[in-house]
N, C-alpha and C positions, 0 to 999 in steps of 0.2 A: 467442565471441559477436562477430557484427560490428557495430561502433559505429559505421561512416559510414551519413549519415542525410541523406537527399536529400527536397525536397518534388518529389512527382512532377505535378502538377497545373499548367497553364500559368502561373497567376496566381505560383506561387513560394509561397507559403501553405502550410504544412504543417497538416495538422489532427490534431489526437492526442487522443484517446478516452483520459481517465483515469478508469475504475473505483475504488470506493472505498468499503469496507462495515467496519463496525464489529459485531462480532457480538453482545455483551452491552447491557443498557441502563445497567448501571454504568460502561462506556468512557466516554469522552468524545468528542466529536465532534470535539476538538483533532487527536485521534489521525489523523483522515483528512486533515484540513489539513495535519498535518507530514508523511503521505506526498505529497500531492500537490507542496508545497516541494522534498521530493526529486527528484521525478519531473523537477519544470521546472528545478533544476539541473543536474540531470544531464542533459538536453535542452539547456538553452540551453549546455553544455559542448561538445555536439556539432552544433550548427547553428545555424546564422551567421543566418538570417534569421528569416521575420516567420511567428510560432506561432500559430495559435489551437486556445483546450482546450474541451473540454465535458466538463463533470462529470457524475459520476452516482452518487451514494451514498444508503444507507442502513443505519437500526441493522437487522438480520436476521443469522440465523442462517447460515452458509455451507452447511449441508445443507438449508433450508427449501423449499419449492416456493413461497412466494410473496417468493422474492427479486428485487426489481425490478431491483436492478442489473445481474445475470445477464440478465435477460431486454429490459432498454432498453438492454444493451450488445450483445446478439446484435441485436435492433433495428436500432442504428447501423451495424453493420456488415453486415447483411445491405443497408441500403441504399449502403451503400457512401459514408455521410459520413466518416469518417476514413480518412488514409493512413498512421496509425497508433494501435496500441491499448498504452500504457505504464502496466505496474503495477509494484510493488516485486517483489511478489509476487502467482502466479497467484493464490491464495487468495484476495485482495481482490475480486474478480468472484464463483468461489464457489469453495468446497471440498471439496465431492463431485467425483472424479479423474473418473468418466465426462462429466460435463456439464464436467470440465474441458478434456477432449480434443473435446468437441463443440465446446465452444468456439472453442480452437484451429484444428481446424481450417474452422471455418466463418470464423473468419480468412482463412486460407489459399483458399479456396475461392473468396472474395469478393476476392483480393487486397489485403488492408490486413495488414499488416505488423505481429506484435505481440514485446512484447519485455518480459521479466520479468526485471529487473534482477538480483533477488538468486537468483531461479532458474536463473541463466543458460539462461534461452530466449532466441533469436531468431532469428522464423519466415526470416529471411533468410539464415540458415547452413543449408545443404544437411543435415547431420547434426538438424536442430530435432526430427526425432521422436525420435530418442534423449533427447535435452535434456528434452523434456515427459514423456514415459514416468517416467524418474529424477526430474523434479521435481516429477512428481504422487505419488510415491512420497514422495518428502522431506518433500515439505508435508502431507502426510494425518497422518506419525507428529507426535511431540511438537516444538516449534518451537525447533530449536536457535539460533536465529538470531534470538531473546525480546530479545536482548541490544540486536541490533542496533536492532529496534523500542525499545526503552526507552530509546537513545541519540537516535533521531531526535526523540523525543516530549522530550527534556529539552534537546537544542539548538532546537526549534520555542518551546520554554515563554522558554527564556534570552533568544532575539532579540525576544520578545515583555515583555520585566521579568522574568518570572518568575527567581524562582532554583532550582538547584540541585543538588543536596547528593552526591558520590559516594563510598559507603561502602565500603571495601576488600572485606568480607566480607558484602557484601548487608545486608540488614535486614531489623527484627523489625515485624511490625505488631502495635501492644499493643491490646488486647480492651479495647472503652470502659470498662467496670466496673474495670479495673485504670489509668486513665489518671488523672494528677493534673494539675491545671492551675496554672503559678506562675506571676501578674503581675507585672511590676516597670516599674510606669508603661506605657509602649507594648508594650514587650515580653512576647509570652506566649509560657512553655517546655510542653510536654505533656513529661510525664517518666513512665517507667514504676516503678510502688512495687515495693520492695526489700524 
């Protein structure tokens, strides 16, 4: 994947399209904020000057036909506001692999530049239809890479107070009817009965 990243536009302004969709309505909306975190770090890692982002999210389903993001992100780039389109992963736009390749290449077509970090896409490497092929394949099976989302979502929670907790061997989630609740002044334990 090639990582130099040039604002091609007189003004020097880079402009980058981050996509961002959360599929269930049990997620949390956190969840797209800590991707977007990612995106502009690992952006402002590779370019030195002045960014502007425009977002686009919503709770939908990645196979849905009324997913806005998918369709206000083909929008943008059909009129050619961004010189670049940055997601973690293509999934976050949508996740049905054909509209992912439409996607793509309607990227390509309109010349804006997109790049899927953990997919390793980027439409600026000569090879990028191999890359998209394999990682629309990747992304459609099961998400081995849960891990790596569950990492981002608990350093976004930590810079923000939140805490913590990482358990060697995962964890259990106890069924409310089996949860006991122990107070001791501020402190409350949920423990699971024995």
């Amino acid at each position: 994947m090639h990582t130099f990243i040039n604002a091609s536009r007189p003004d020097g302004i880079l402009r980058v399209l981050k996509p961002g969709r959360i599929s269930t309505p049990n997620q949390r909306d956190e969840a797209i904020q800590a991707k977007n975190d990612t995106v502009e770090q690992w952006l402002r890692q590779r370019f030195d000057g002045e960014i502007e982002f425009k977002y686009v999210s919503q709770q939908v389903s990645g196979y849905s036909c009324q997913n806005e993001v998918y369709s206000q992100s083909l929008a943008f780039v059909c009129d050619q506001w961004p010189d670049l389109v940055v997601v973690t992963e293509i999934r976050e736009i949508v996740r049905e692999p054909s509209r992912q390749h439409t996607f793509i290449n309607t990227c390509v077509d309109n010349d804006v530049r997109l790049i899927s970090i953990r997919g390793a896409l980027d439409t600026a490497d000569p090879n990028w239809r191999q890359s998209a092929c394999v990682g629309a394949l990747l992304e459609s099976m099961a998400p081995a890479e849960a891990s790596e989302r569950v990492k981002e979502m608990a350093a976004y929670s930590f810079k923000r107070g939140g805490m913590t907790l990482k358990v060697r061997f995962g964890y259990e989630k106890i069924p409310v009817n089996e949860r006991v609740v122990e107070k001791n002044g501020d402190c409350v334990a949920i423990r699971k009965l024995t």
